[in-house]
N, C-alpha and C positions, 0 to 999 in steps of 0.2 A: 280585331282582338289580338292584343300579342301573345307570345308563347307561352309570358310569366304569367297571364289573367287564364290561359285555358288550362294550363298544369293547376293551378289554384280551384279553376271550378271542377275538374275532375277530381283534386281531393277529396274538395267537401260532400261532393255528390257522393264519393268511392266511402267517407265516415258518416254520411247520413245513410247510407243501404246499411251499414252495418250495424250505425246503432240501433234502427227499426229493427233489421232482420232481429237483432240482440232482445231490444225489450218483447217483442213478438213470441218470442222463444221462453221468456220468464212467462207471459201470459198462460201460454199456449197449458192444460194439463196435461202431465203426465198419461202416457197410455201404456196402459201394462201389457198387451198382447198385439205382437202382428199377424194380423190375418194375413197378409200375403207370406211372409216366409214362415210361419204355422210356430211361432216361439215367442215363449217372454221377452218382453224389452226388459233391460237394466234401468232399474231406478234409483234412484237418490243414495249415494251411498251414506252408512251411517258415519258422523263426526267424529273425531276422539281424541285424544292426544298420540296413542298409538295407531292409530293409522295413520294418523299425518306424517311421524317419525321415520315408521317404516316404509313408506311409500303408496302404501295399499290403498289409501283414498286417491290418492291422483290418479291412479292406475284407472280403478273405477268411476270416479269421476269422468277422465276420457271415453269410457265407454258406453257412460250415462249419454253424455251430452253426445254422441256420436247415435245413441237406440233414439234417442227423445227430441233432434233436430224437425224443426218443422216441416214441414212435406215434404217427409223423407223418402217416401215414395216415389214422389214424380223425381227427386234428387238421383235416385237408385236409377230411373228408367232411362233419367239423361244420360247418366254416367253409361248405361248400357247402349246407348243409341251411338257416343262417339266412341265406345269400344270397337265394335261394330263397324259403325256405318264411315267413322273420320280415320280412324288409325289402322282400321280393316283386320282386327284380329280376330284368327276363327273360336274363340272362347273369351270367358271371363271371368275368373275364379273357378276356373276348370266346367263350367258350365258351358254346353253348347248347342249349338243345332242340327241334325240329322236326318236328311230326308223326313225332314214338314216334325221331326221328332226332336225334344229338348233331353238333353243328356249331361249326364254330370259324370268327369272322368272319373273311374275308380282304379288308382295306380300308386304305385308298384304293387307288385303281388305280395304281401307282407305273408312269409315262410315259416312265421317263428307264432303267427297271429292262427295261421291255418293249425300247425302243427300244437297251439293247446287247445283248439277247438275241437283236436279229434281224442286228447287226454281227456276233456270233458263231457265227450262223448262214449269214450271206454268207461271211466270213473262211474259214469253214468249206468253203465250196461252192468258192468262188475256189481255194483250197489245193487241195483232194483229188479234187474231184466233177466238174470241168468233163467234158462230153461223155457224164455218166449222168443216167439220170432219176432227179429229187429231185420228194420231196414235204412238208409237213409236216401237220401236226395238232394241234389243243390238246387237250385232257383238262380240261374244267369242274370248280371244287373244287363240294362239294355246296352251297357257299352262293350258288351259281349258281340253285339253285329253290326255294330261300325265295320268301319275299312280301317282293316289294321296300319293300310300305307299312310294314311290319314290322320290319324288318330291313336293316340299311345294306348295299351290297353292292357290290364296281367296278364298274365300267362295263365290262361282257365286251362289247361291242358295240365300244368303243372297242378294247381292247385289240387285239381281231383285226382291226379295219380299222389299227389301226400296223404291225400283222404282215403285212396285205395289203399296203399302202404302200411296206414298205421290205424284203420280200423278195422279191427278183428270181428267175425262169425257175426257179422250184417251183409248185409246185399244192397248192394248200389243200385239204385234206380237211376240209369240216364234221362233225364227230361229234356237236356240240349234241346236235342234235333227234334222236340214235340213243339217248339216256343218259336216266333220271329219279333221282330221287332214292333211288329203292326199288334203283337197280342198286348202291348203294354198300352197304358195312358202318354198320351201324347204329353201333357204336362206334370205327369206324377213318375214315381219311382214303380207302382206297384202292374202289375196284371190285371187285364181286362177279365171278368169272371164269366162271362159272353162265352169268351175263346178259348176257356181249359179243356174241352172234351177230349184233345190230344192228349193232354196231359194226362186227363183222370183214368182214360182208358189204357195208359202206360201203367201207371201205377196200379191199378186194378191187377191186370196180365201178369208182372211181376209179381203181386201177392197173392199169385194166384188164386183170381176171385172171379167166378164166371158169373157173368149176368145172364139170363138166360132169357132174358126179352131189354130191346132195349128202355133207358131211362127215358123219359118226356117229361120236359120241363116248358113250362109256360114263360116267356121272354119279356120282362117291364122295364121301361126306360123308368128311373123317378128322376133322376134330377140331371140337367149340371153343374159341372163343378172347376176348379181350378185345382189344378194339384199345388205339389210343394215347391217342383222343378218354376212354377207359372211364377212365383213369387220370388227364386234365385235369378232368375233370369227374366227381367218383363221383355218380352217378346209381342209380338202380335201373332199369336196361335188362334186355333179354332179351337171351339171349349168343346174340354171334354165330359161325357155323360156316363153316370153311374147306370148299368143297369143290372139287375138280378132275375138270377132263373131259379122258379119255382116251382113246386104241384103239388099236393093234398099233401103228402108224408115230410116235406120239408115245411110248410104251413102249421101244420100240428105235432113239429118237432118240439121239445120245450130246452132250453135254454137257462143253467143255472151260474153266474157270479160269482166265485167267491171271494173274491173282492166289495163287492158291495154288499152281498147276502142278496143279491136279489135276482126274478126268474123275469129273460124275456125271452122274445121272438128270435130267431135266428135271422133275420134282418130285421135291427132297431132301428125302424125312422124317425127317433125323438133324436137319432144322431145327426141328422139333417140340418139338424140349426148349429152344429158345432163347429170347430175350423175349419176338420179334415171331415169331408162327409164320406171318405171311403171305410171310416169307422162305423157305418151301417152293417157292415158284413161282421157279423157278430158282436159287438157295440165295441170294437176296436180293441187294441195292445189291454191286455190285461192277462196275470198272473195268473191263473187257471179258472177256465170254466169249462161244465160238461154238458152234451148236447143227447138227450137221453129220444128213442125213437120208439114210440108205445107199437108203432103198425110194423115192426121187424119180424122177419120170418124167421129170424133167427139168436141166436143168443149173443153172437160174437162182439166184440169189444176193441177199438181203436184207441189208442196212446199216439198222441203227437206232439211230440216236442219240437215249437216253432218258434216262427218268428210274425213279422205282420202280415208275409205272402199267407198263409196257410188258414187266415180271417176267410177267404175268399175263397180256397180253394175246399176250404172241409166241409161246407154245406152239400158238397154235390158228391160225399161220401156216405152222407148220412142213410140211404136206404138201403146201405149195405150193413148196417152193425144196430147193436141194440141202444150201445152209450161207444160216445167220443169224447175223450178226455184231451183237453188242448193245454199243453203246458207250455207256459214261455218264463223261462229260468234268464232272461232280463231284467226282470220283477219280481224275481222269486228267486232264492237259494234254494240250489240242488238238494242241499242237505234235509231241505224240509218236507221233501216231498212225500216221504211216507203220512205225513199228516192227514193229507188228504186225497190219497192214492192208496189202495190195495192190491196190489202186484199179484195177480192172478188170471194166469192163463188169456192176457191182452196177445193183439197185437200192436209191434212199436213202430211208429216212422217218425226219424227224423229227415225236419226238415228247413232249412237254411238256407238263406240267398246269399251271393258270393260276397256281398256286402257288409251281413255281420260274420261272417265266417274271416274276413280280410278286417276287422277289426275286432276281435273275440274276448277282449277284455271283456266285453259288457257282460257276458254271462255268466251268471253266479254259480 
């Protein structure tokens, strides 16, 4: 076969994959949600004569056809395997692996992001809080114990002396050195609820709160799962497993929405069929709800203004207070909170992972 008959059947073969691949992709429907990286796909954008002009359909257009390509997945996992495995690079869109751990860098230390997050936190104090005790706390992402020779990473040192700096008549709870790397999900961004007892008993001791026998919580695997990191990066990890700690007063906690209007359990398993099942721990990100404790020996009252860490961490608070009010002012403007708060005689804890505090626009 001479050169000009195999260049010729290489073409045709090279414009028959493509028009398959092509009609295949008209066929295929649209899917609106990826379950591996936990977000809508872009659909179809709308026609017009002003978005063709302006440019805004092509834009979206590209980003259609880029969410809506046919097994886009296995496409993703190739693109990761010769990242990786052909051109040997230790990441992939800042995503990476760390001792048997998936990690997604969180960098530079954005200074200006930290610094309105602690105006919104004073704003905050000033408005609602005078004459309660406030506290706050950061929540470390896991790229906190990397090897800094290794691996680029903020300045967490910095970041919490700006937090020292510029927020007034609160109290710093360090949780650093309660947390390692092992307490996180090996494919998710969040903490294992398993391994907070460091933590809880830090924060306890700082707000000064004695327990006078300890807590016993009963230990349930329910499920596995793939975190959000398992869907940036397809790796081959060992999956990770949700588990919760329980016992009679967290059992018979109740749980009210208001967001939906409506009362559940403090671990919802009807979250279990949804993307991110770590949304079990209080039925996930939502704009206030309060966790009220009939069997309390006491009267007192917790405020926490969070983020998604504190879904996990507040249950194992509950046998200390009467009601827990979990505010997350990501879904909520600050301004509104008197609606459904009465600022009396609480106590406050704020609490933030270095993640949204390093990017603070989001809070209202």
């Amino acid at each position: 076969m001479s050169d000009k008959t195999k260049n010729a059947v290489v073409t045709i073969v090279f414009f028959l994959i493509l028009i398959i691949f092509f009609i295949l992709n008209l066929l295929k429907p649209d899917t609106e949600v990826s379950q591996a990286e936990r977000r809508k796909l872009t659909q179809f954008p709308e026609i017009n004569v002003k978005s063709i002009l302006d440019g805004t359909f092509a834009q979206k257009f590209e980003k259609y056809t880029t969410d809506q390509i046919i097994s886009r997945d296995e496409f993703r996992k190739l693109k990761s395997k010769l990242e990786f495995s052909i051109f040997r690079k230790k990441d992939n869109n800042g995503i990476y692996m760390y001792q048997n751990s998936i990690i997604k860098t969180e960098y530079p230390l954005n200074e200006n992001s930290i610094l309105k997050a602690t105006e919104k936190i004073n704003s905050i104090k000033n408005q609602y809080l005078n004459g309660l005790k406030c506290y706050y706390s950061i929540v470390p992402d896991k790229n906190y114990f990397t090897n800094k020779n290794e691996y680029v990473s903020m300045d967490y040192d910095r970041l919490q002396n700006i937090m020292i700096d510029n927020i007034k008549d609160m109290k710093y709870i360090n949780i650093f050195d309660c947390l390692e790397l092992q307490d996180y999900y090996v494919t998710d961004i969040h903490w294992k609820q398993e391994n907070l007892q460091k933590v809880v008993k830090k924060i306890n001791s700082e707000m000064d709160i004695k327990d006078k026998e300890s807590i016993q919580y009963t230990r349930q695997e329910i499920t596995e799962f793939d975190g959000v990191y398992a869907g940036e990066l397809p790796a081959k990890t060992k999956k990770d497993k949700i588990c919760i700690l329980t016992n009679e007063i967290i059992e018979n906690a109740k749980v009210y929405n208001y967001e939906n209007r409506k009362e559940t359990k403090v671990y919802d398993k009807e979250k279990l069929s949804s993307k991110d099942k770590y949304d079990i721990y209080l039925s996930g990100s939502t704009p206030i709800i309060t966790i009220e404790n009939s069997q309390a020996k006491t009267n007192k009252e917790l405020i926490i203004f969070r983020d998604s860490f504190a879904s996990s961490l507040a249950p194992l608070f509950i046998k200390n207070y009467k009601k827990i009010t979990l505010v997350d002012i990501r879904y909520m403007r600050s301004k509104d909170l008197e609606k459904y708060i009465n600022f009396n005689n609480q106590e406050v804890l704020f609490l933030y992972s270095t993640i949204v505090l390093n990017n603070s626009n989001i809070l209202k």
